[in-house]
N, C-alpha and C positions, 0 to 999 in steps of 0.2 A: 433196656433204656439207656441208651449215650450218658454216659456222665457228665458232659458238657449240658444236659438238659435235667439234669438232677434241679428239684426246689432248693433255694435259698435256705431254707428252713432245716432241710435235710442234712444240705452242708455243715450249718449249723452244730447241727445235732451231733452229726458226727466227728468234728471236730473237737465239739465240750468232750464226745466221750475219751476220742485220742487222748485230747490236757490230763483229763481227770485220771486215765489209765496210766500215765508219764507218770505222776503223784504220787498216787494208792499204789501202784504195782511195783515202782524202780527196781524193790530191791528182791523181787519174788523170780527174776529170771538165771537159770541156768548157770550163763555167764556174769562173771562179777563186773560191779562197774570198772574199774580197773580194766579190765579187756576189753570190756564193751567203746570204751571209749578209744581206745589202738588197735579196734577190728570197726572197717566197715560195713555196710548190713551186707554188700554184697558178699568179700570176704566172707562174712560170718554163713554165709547161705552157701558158698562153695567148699566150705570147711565140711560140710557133711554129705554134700550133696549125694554121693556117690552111697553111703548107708540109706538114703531115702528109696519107698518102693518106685517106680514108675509112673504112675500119678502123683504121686506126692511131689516127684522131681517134676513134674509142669506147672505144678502150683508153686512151688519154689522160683522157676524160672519166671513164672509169671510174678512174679512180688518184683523180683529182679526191672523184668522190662517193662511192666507197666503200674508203676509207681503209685501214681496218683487215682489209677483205679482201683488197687487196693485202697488205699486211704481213705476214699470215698464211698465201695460198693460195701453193700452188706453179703456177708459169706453166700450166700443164695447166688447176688449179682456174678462174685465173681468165681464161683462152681461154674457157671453157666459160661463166662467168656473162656474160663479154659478147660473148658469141656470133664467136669469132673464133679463128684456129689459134694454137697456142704457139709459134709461129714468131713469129708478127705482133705479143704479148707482149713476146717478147725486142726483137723490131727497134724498138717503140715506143718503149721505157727508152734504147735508143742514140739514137734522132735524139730526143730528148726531152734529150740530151746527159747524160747516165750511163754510164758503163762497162757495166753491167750491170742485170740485176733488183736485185742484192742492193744496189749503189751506189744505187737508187733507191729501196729498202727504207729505206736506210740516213738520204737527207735525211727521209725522209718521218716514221719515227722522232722525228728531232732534232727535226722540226717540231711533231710530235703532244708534246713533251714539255718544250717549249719554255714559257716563261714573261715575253712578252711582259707588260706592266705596264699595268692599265687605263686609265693615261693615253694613253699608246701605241696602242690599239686604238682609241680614242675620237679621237683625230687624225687616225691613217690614215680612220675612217669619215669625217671631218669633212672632208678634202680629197676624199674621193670623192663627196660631194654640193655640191662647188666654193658653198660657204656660203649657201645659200639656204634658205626654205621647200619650193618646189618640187622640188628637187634632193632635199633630201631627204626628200619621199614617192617620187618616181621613184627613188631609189637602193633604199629597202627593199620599195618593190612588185617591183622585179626581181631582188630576195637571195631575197622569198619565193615567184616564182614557180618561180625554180630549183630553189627546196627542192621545192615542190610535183610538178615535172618530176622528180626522183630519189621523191617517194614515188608517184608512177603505177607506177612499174616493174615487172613480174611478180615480180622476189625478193624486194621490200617486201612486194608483197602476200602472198606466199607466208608471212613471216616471221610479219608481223599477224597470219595465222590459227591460226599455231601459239600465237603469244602469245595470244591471243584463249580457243583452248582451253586453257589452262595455267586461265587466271584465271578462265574458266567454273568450271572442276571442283573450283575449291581451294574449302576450308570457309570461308577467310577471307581476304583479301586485305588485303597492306600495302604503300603506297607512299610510294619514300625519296624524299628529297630535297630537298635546304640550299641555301639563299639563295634566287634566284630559285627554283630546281626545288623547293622548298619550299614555295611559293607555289602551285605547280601540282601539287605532291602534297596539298596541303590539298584543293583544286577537284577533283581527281579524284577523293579520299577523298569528298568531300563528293557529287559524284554520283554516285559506285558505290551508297554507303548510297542514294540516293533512289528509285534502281532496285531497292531488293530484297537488294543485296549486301554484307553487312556486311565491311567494310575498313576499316582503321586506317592513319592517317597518322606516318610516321616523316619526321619534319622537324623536329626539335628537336636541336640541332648539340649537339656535347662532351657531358656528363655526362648532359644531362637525355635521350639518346638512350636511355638502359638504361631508364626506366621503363617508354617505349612497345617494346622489343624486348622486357620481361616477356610480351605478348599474344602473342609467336609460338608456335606450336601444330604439332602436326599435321596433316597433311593442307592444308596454306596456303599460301600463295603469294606472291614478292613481287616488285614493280614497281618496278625504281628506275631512278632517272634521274640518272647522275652523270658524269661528265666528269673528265680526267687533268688535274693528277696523282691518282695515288692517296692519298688522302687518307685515314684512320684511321676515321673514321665508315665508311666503304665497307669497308673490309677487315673489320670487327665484324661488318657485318651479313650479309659473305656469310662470314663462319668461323659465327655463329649457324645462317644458313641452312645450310649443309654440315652442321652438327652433327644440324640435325633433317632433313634431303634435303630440306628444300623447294627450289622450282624456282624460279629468279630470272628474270624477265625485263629484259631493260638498255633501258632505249633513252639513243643515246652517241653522238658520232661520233667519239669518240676514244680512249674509256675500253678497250674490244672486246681488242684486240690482248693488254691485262693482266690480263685477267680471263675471259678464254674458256672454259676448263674449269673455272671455277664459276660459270656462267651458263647455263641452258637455253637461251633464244631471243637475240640482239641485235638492235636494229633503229636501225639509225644513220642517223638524223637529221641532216641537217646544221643550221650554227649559225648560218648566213650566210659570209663569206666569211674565211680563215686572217689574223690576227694582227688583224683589225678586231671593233669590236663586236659581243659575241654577240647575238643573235637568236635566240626561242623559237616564233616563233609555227607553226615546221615541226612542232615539240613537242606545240604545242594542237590542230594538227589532226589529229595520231594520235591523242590522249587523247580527243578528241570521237567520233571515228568507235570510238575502243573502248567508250566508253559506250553508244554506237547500239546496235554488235555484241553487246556483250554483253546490254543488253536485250531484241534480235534472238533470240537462246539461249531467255529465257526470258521472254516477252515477259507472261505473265498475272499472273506475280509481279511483275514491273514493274511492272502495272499497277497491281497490289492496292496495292503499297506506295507511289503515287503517290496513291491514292487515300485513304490513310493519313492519307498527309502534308497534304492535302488537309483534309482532315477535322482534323485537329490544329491547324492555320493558323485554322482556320473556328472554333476552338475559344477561338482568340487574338484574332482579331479578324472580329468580325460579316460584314464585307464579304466576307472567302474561304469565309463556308459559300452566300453567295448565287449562288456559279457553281456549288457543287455538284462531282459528284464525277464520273468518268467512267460508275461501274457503276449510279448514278440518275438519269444522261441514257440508259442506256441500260434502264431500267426504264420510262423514260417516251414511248420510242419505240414509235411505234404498229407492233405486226407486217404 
């Protein structure tokens, strides 16, 4: 079952039990709070990794890159996404030095909700490229190859195509998203339209957010990209969408856990690595390959409005009518 399709109720449930496990259990873990609070979960997960058996190490990796479906799935769920028995779940959260699932629900929580200070994440990144040039391209080519290794995965891709079809079939497409993710909901906006698909950018933080949520409609769809905490901008635009049922797609690697049953698809991207510098570029290469996809759907309207555009450039300046257009290089192909 998608956890983006998880009950309301379930969330719920599972969420009191995370609180209530934070509470009862804090001080029943392994590591004292004192470390626990100067190690973060992933840290603390690669501190042993290497003592763990082989299964145990996927189940580790999996807490790692898919965050919020731990949080969320019960040990059954998530034996099943990474391929391993609900036994080998529970034993993993113990020698991973947790009491239990829920105690490991529980740091994993604190972590996802925590508010580490941009100074702070910019330091730690700074000491893990030990201050160099070099050090740090080798630090971010291997944050993003990681990323890239979690989006190969068959339940990424799985999620993609559901998102994929949401965005095909809506009349209109809108995609959120402040500060950086703002940035990259304009560039998505901007080549959804170029392909054929009229979409609106919602990237206009505080007040000026309500003139662009005017455009939501029926039968639409929307794309955001937002990240915990929950933030006011995000709770608007999915009570907006609730209001009219449109079907939201997240992509988050954090956000997921509080917003699941009012979100159709999630697809949790990671951001680089917990409490250091975020990192989007796992982001750009979803959003590219959704542009492909979605012009893959429908690839003649693409074309035509390519060809539009084309012709309008051409129309601005002299130089873009002299490459011409796709559909009169292929008038002029000899049969």
């Amino acid at each position: 079952m998608p956890f983006a399709r998880l009950s309301c109720a379930c969330n719920i449930y599972y969420l009191i039990v995370i609180l209530v496990a934070a509470t009862t259990d804090r001080n029943l873990s392994v590591v004292d709070n004192t470390e626990r609070q100067a190690t973060t979960f992933e840290q603390r997960v690669h501190s042993v990794m290497s003592e763990l058996k082989p299964a145990e190490q996927r189940v580790a990796q999996f807490f790692i890159d898919q965050k919020q479906a731990a949080l969320l799935g019960s040990a059954a769920q998530i034996a099943e996404l990474a391929g391993v028995s609900d036994a080998t779940v529970v034993r993993t959260a113990r020698a991973l030095g947790f009491e239990s699932l829920s105690t490991l629900r529980a740091a994993l929580l604190s972590e996802l909700t925590g508010s580490a200070s941009p100074g702070n994440r910019l330091a730690r990144t700074l000491a893990a490229t030990h201050g160099d040039g070099g050090g740090a391209l080798q630090h971010v080519i291997g944050i993003h190859e990681s990323v890239l290794d979690v989006l190969r995965r068959p339940s990424i891709a799985e999620g993609f195509e559901r998102a994929v079809d949401i965005l095909a079939k809506a009349k209109r497409r809108h995609v959120f998203g402040i500060g950086p993710s703002g940035s990259m909901a304009d560039y998505a906006t901007l080549q959804f339209n170029r392909i054929g698909l009229p979409t609106n950018a919602l990237s206009s933080p505080g007040i000026a957010l309500a003139d662009h949520l005017l455009n939501l409609g029926p039968d639409d769809a929307i794309l955001m990209m937002a990240y915990a905490p929950l933030y006011r901008e995000v709770e608007v635009v999915l009570e907006v969408a609730g209001r009219l049922s449109l079907p939201v797609v997240l992509i988050s690697d954090n956000l997921g856990p509080f917003v699941a049953d009012k979100v159709a698809e999630i697809l949790p991207v990671p951001r680089g690595k917990a409490d250091h510098l975020a990192m989007h570029g796992g982001t750009m290469v979803l959003l590219e390959a959704m542009i492909i996809a979605l012009a893959g759907r429908s690839p003649e309207a693409a074309f035509d409005s390519l060809d539009r555009l084309s012709a309008l450039r051409g129309s601005i300046d002299k130089a873009w009518a002299k490459r011409g257009t796709r559909k009169k290089k292929l008038q002029k192909t000899p049969n």
